[in-house]
NUKOLDREN-963721 format. One line per 5 residues: number of its first residue (from 1); their letters; for each residue x, y, z negated of C-alpha. Coordinates in nm, 2 decimals. Layout:
BEGIN
NUM	a	X/Y/Z ~ ...
end
This chain:
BEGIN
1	xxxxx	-3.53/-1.02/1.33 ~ -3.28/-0.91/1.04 ~ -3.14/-0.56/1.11 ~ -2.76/-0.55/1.14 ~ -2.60/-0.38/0.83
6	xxxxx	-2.35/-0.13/0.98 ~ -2.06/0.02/0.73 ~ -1.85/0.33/0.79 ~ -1.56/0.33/0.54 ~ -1.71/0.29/0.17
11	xxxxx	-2.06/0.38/0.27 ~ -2.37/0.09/0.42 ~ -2.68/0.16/0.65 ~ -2.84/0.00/0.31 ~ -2.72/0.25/0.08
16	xxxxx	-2.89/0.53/-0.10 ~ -2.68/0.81/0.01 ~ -2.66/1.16/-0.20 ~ -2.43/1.40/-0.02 ~ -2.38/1.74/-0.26
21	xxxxx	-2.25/2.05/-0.10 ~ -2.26/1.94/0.27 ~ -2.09/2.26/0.39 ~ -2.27/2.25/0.80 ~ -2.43/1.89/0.71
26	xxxxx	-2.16/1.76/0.98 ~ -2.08/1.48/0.76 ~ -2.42/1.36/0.69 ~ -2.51/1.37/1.03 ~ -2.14/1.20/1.12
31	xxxxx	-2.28/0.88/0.89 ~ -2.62/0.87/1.02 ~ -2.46/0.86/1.37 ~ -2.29/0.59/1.29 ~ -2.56/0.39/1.10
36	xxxxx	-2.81/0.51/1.37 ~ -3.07/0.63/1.15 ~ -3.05/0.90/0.84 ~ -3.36/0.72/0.65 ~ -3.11/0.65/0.38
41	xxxxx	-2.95/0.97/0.36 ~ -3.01/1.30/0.10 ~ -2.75/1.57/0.19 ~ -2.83/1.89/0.03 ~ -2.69/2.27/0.00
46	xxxxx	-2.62/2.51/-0.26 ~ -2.71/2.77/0.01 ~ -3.04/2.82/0.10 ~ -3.19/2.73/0.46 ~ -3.12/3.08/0.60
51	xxxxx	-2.80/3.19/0.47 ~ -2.64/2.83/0.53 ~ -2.76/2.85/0.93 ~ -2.66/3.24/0.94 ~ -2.24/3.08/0.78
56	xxxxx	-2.22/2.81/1.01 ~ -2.29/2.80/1.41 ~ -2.38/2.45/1.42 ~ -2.60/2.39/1.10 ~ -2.89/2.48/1.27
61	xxxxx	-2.83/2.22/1.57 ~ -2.68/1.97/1.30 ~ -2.96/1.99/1.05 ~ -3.25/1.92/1.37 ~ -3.07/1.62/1.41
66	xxxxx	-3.06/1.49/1.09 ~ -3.44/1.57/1.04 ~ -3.52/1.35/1.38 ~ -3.33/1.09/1.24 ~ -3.51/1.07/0.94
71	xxxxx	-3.31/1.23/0.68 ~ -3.44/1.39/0.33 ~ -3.29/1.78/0.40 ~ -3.24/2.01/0.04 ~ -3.11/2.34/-0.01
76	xxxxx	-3.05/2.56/-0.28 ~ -2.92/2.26/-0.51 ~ -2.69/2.36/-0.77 ~ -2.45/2.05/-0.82 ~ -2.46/2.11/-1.19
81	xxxxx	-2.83/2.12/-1.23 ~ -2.94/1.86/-0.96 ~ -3.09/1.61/-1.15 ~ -3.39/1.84/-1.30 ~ -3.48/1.92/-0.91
86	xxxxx	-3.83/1.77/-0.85 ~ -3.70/1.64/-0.52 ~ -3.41/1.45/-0.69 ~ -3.52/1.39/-1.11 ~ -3.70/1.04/-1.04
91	xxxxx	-3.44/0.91/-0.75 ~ -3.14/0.71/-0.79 ~ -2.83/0.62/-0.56 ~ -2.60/0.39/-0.42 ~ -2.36/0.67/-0.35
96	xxxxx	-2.30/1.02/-0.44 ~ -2.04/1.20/-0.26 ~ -1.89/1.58/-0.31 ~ -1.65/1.69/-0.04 ~ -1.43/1.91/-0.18
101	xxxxx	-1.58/2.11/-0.44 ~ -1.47/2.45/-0.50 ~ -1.60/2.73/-0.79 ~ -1.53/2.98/-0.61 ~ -1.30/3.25/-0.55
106	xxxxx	-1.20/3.43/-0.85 ~ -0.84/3.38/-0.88 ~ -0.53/3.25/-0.78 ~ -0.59/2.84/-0.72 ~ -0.30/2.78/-0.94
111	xxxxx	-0.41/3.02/-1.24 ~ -0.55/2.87/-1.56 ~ -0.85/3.09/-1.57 ~ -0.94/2.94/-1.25 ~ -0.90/2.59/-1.27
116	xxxxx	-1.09/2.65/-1.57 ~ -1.42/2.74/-1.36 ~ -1.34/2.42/-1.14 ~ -1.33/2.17/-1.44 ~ -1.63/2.36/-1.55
121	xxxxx	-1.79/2.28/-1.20 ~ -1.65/1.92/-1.19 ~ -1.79/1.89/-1.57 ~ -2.17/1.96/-1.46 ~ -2.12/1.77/-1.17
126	xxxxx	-2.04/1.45/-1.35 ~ -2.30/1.49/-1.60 ~ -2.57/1.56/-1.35 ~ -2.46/1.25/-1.11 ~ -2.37/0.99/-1.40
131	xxxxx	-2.81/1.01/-1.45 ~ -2.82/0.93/-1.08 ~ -2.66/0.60/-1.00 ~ -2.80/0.28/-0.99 ~ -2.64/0.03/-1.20
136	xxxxx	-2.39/-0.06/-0.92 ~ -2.35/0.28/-0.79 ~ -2.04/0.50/-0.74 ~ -1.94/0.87/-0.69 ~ -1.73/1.00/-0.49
141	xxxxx	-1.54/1.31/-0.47 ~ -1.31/1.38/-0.15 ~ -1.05/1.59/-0.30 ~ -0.69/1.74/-0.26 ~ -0.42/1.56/-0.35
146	xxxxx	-0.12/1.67/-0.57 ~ -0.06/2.05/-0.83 ~ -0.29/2.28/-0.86 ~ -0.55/2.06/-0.74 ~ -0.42/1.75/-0.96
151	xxxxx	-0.48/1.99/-1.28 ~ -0.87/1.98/-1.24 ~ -0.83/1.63/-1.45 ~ -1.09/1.46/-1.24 ~ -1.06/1.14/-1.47
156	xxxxx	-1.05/1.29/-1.83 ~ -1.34/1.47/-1.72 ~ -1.53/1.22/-1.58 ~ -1.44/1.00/-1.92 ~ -1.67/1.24/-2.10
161	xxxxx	-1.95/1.14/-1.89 ~ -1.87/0.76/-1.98 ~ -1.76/0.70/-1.64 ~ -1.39/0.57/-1.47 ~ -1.20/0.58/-1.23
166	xxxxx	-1.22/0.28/-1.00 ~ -0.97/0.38/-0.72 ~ -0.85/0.64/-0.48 ~ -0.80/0.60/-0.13 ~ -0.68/0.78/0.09
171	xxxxx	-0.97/1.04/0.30 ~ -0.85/1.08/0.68 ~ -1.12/1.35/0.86 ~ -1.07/1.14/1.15 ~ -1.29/0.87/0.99
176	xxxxx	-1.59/1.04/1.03 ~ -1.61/1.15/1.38 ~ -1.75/1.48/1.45 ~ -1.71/1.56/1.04 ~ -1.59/1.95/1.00
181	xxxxx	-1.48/2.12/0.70 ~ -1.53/2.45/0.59 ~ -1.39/2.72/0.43 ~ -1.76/2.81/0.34 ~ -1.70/3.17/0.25
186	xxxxx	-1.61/3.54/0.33 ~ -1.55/3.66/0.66 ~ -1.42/3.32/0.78 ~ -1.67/3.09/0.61 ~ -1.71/2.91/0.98
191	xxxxx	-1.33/2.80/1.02 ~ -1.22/2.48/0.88 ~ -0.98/2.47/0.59 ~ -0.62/2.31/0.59 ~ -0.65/1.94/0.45
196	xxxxx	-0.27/1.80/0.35 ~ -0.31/1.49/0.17 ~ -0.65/1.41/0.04 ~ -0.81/1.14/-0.18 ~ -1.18/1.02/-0.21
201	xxxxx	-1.24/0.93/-0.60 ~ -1.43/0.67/-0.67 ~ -1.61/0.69/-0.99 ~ -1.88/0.44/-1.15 ~ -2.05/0.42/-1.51
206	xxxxx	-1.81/0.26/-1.73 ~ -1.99/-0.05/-1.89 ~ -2.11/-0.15/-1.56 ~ -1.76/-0.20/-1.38 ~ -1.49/-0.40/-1.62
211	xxxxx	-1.20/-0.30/-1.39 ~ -1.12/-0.02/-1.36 ~ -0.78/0.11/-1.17 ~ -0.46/0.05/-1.29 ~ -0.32/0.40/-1.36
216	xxxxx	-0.03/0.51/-1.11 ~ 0.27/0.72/-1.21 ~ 0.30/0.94/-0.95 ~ 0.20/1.31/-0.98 ~ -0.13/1.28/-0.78
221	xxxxx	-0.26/1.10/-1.13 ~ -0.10/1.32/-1.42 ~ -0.43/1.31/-1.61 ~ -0.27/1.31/-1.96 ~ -0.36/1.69/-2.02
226	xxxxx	-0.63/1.75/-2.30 ~ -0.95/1.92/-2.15 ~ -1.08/2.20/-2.37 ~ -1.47/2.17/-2.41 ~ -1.57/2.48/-2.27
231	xxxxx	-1.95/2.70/-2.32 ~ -2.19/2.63/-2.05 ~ -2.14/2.86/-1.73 ~ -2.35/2.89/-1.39 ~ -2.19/2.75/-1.13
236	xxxxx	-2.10/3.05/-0.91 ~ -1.92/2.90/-0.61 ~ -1.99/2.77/-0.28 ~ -1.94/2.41/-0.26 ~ -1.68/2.25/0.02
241	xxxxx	-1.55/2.58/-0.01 ~ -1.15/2.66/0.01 ~ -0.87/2.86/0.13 ~ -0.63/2.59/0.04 ~ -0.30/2.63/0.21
246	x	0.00/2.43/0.16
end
């Protein structure tokens, strides 16, 4: 008997999930709850296994269920470097998602300097994931909507890694039942961040999607600013890591 295929939002029980930066894996384990099984499903962590259970109360409890269900578990994969991992150089992907990544806290969010070390995150990202997709595939990147966070140039960027924007939708929390952000650092790393008005960016390799989006005018797409190539940095952030307010 032919299994159902069962869809939550953009992503299929038959797709070959990457999720980078999974904060307390909440949102892996929200889409292998809804597919029933995680078989399909890499989420990784820039922590390693014992700090990231130490941050968050329910990665422990999260992570068991994800393993039972079948998922592939990594930790201590830098979103810039990923696709040199032994566990991840010969796989490739349907989908490749990065909820909300953050460099760090060096500065103001609206500073120069430090939307500087986000592009510079955004940058390795991009060229690490473009090597990732299969020929259909997409990444996304769940993101704040609107200045500072419209500055990070998301599409020039990704342009440089000869991929476009397809669309943006809107990202609602509540789509992804039990899903939790987090701040993912200091004192309060535990305590979920404020969202506002998110987007998830979808992104695919150019020559293999001839439509890309039509370009809007409001000031949640003000791409036009030239990105400065900048020298190689390590990525010294937590990723899904904020304390945005609006």
């Amino acid at each position: 008997m032919e299994e159902t295929v069962k869809w939550v939002k953009d992503y299929a029980s038959f797709h070959e999930i990457l999720l980078v930066g999974d904060g307390d894996f909440s949102f892996s384990l929200s889409l292998a709850n809804s597919f029933g099984s995680a078989t399909n499903i890499v989420a990784s962590s820039l922590d390693p296994h014992h700090v990231l259970v130490k941050k968050y109360k329910n990665a422990g409890r999260n992570l068991e269920r994800l393993a039972c269900m079948g998922a592939t578990l990594l930790h201590g994969i830098d979103a810039t470097k990923m696709k040199h991992y032994p566990d991840l150089s010969m796989r490739k992907f349907d989908r490749i998602i990065f909820n909300f990544p953050h460099a760090g806290f060096k500065w103001n969010e609206k500073e120069m300097r430090q939307i500087k070390l986000h592009r510079q995150l955004i940058r390795g990202f991009f060229n690490n994931a473009s090597h990732m997709l299969r020929p259909d595939g997409e990444i996304h990147i769940n993101h704040k909507k609107g200045i500072p966070y419209s500055n990070w140039n998301l599409k020039k960027i990704a342009e440089e890694n000869s991929l476009v924007l397809l669309e943006c939708v809107d990202f609602k929390s509540e789509d992804y039942p039990s899903y939790e952000n987090k701040i993912g650092d200091g004192s309060n790393c535990d305590k979920p961040f404020f969202l506002g008005e998110c987007g998830t960016f979808k992104f695919a390799i150019g020559h293999t999607h001839k439509k890309p989006m039509a370009m809007q005018s409001n000031q949640d797409f003000k791409w036009n600013e030239v990105v400065p190539h900048h020298r190689e940095i390590p990525f010294i952030g937590t990723t899904e890591t904020s304390w945005w307010k609006d």
